[in-house]
N, C-alpha and C positions, 0 to 999 in steps of 0.2 A: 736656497730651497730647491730640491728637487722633487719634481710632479713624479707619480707612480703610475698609476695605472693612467690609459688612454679609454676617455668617457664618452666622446663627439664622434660627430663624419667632420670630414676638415671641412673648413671652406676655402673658395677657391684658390685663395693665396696658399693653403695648405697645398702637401705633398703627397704624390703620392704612397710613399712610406708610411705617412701617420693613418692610412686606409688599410694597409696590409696589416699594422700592427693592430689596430681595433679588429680585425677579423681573428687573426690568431689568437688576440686576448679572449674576444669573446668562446673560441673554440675551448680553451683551455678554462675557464671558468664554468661555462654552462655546457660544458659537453656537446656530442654529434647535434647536427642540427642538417637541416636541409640549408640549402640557395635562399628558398623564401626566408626560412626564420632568421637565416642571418641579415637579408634585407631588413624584415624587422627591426631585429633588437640594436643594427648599427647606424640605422637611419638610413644607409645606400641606396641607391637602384640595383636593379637586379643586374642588368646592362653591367654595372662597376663590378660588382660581388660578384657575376660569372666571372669576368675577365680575370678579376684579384687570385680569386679562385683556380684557374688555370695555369695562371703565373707560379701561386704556393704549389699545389700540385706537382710542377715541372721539376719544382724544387725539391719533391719530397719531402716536404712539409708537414702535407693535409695529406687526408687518403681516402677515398671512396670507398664505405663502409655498407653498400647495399643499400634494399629499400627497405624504409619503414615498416614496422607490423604492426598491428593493431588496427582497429576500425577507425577510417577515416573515411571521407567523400573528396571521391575525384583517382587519379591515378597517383600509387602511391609515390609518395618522394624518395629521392634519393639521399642516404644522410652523408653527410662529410664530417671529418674526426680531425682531431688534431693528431697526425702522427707522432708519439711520444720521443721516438727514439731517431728520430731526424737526427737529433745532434745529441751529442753527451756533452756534459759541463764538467771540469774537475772540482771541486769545491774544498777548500781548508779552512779549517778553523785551528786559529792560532791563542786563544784564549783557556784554555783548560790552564791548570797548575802546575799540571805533573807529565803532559803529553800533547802532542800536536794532533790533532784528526783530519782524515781527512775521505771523498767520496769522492764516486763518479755517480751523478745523478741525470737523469735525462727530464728533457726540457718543460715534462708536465710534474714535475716534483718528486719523482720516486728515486728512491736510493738504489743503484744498481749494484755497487760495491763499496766497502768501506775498509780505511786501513788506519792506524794511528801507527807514531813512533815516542816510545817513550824520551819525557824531556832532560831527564836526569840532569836537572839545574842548568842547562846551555844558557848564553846570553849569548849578545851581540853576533860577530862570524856564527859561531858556532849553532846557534838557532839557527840562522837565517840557513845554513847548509842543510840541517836538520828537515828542514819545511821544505828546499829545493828537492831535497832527495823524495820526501814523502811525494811532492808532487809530479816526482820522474817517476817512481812505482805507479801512483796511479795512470799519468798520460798512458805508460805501457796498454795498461790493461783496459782501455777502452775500447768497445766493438763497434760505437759509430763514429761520425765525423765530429771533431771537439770542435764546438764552440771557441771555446775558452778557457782559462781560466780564471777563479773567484777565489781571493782570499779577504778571510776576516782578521782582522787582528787588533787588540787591546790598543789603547793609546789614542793619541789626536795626528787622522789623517788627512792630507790635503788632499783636492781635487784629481791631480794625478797621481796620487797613490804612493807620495810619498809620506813617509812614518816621521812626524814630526818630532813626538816623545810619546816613547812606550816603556817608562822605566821598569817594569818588571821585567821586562826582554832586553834593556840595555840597548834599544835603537832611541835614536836620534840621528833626524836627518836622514834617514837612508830612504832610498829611492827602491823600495817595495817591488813594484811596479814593473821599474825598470831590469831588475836583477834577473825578475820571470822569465820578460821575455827577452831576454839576451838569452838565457838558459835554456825557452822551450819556440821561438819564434810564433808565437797563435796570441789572439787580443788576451790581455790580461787587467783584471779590476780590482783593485784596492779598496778597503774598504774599512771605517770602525766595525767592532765583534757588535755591541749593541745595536749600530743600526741597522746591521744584515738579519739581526735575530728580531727587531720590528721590522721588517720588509718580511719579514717569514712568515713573520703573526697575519700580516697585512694580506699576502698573498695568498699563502696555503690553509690559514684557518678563519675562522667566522673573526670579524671584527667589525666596531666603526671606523666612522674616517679619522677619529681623532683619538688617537691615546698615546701614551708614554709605556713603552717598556723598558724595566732595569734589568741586566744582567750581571748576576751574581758568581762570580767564575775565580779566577787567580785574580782577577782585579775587579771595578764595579763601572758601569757605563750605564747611561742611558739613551734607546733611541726615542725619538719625540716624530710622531705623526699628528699632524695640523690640518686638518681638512684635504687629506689624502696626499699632501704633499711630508715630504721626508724632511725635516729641518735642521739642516747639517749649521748653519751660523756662518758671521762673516770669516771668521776664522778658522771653521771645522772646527771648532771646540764645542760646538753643543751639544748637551747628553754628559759632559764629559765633568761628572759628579762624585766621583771616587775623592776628588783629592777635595770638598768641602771639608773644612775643619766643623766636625761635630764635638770634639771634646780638646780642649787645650790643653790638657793634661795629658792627654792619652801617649799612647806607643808614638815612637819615631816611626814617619814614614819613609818609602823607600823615594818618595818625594823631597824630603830633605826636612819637612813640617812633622809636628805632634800632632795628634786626635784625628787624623782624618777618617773619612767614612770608610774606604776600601781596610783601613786597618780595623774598623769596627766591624764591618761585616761581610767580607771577602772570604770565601771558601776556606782559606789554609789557614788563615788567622782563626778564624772562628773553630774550625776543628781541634786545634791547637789549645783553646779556652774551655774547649766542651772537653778534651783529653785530663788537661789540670784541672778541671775543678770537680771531675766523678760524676760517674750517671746520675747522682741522686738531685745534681744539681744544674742537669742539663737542662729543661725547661725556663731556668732562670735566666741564663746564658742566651738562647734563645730571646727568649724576648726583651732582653737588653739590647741585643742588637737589633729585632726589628724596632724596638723605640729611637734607638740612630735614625733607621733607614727612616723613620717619619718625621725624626726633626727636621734631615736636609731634604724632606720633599712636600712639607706642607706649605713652605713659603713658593715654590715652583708651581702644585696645585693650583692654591690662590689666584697665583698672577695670571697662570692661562687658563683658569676653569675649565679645567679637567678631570671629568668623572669620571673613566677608568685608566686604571693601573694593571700593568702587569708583569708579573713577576717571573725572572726566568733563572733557574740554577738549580743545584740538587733537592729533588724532592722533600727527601729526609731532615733536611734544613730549614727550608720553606716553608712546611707546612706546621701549621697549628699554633704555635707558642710565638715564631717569628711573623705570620702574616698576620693575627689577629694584636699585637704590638703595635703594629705599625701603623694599621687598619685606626687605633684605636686613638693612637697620637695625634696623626692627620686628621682628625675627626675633628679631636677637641682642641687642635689650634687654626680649624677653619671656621668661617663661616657660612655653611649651609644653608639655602633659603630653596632650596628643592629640594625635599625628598630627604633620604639619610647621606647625604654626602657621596660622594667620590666611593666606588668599588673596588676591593684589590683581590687581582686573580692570579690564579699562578699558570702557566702558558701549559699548552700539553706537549709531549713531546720535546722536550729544555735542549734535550740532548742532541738535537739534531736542528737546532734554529736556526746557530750560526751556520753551518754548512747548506742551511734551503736560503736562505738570505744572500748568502755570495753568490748562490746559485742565480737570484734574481738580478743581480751585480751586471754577472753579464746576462743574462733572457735581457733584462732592459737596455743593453749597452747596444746588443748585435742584434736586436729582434725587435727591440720596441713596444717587449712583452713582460708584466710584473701583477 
């Protein structure tokens, strides 16, 4: 498991790292604040929060944003901000179909620049050159100091970022990770596409501490948040849902099995079903497949009682015929004793998750911040 956001003041066995990362975080989620209110809301003395405050500063960090306006009593405060563009992060996302994406995003989540390269079918070398080069264009183009970089990518990753199998890319075994930063020398972090695109939910948009999100892309993953922690498994196999056999009949996967879920309801495959069978019959299509995505996810519901879901992939797809399917499956093969069951939503912004996710990859790697 890995912990996300930082919630405490340490205590004394703590460091003083995990005090700088709680001010940043708090700067970056609740916006300027003065000395005092960061005292407040992190628990510190003011004594620690000047000093921390000084330190970020030096750093270019944080940046003194004047004094407050509005009617208050006493002499006004001074706010401090999170400077956004301290660092830039590169970010990729290696999961689309048909293209690799990718950004330069700075440190409070905005997309500064964005580039893709089309995939036109690469595996194995050939990808992996495909992603290096996208991320030598963007390193170019960055106007502050890189962080890092964050890549997402399909399949089950290990802790140091290597790609254990990613068969729609034809890696196995490659060392991710490693290949970066031979290539670009600066921290580089590996990552599943799912669980950068729940660390994105997590971070940049409203959530609770607990839910599961799927993403629906060239293959299918789920990231899983547990009470704010990120739950990768003994293995880095968790989330990792695509290859459930929903149907023993179905298509041969690119897993070497029949019926699996990513064959059920995977972007390319699904297009491919809604192309053969004519508009009049898209709706059906649709919601065959969200009834997939609810038989391999009511018995996962169940076991961790989990009342929200959400959904991340093309819109056009998602909505209507495939979310209320699925919505509808899980319903009626759980048991409910609160309420109407478990919620499924679909994420805003699909398009740009995996890339604020990796983005968080590294903010949490080099900052201490998510």
């Amino acid at each position: 498991m890995a912990q996300l956001r930082v919630t405490s003041k340490a205590l004394p066995e703590h460091n003083r790292q995990h005090n700088r990362s709680l001010l940043l975080q708090t700067l970056l989620h609740d916006g300027p604040m003065s000395r005092a209110d960061l005292a407040r809301e992190s628990g510190l003395t003011r004594v620690t929060v000047s000093d921390l405050v000084n330190d970020l500063a030096s750093e270019g960090l944080i940046n003194e944003l004047g004094t407050r306006t509005g009617a208050h009593v006493g002499k006004p405060a001074k706010l401090i901000g999170l400077n956004e563009n301290a660092y830039h992060v590169v970010s990729l996302d290696l999961s689309p179909d048909d293209r690799f994406v990718g950004a330069i995003i700075a440190i409070d989540g905005k997309i500064v620049h964005r580039a893709e390269v089309p995939l036109e079918n690469a595996t194995g070398e050939a990808a992996l050159r495909k992603a290096l080069d996208l991320a030598g264009d963007l390193v170019k183009r960055t106007t502050a100091r890189l962080l890092g970089i964050g890549v997402g990518t399909p399949g089950i990753v290990d802790s140091e970022g290597v790609v254990l199998a990613a068969p729609n890319l034809d890696w196995r075994g490659l060392d991710l990770a490693a290949a970066f930063r031979t290539e670009f020398s600066v921290p580089v972090h590996v990552g599943n596409d799912a669980n950068g695109a729940a660390l994105a939910v997590r971070t940049f948009q409203e959530s609770g501490s607990s839910f599961m999100l799927v993403a629906i892309e060239h293959g299918v993953g789920a990231g899983l948040i547990i009470g704010d922690m990120l739950i990768e498994g003994i293995h880095s196999t968790a989330g990792e849902i695509g290859h459930l056999v929903v149907d023993e009949n179905g298509e041969r996967c690119a897993c070497g099995r029949r019926g699996c879920l990513e064959q059920a309801i995977a972007v390319p495959h699904l297009r491919d079903r809604i192309r053969d069978a004519g508009a009049d019959k898209r709706d059906a299509v649709l919601a065959d497949a969200g009834h997939s995505l609810g038989l391999a996810l009511a018995p996962i519901i169940a076991a961790l009682g989990l009342d929200d879901l959400v959904l991340a992939g093309p819109q056009d797809l998602l909505e209507g015929p495939f979310v209320d399917a699925a919505l509808d499956t899980v319903r009626a093969r759980i048991l409910t004793t609160v309420g109407d069951g478990p919620t499924v939503r679909i994420a805003r912004d699909s398009d740009d998750l995996v890339l604020l996710g990796t983005a968080v990859f590294v903010l949490s790697a080099e900052l201490g911040v998510s």
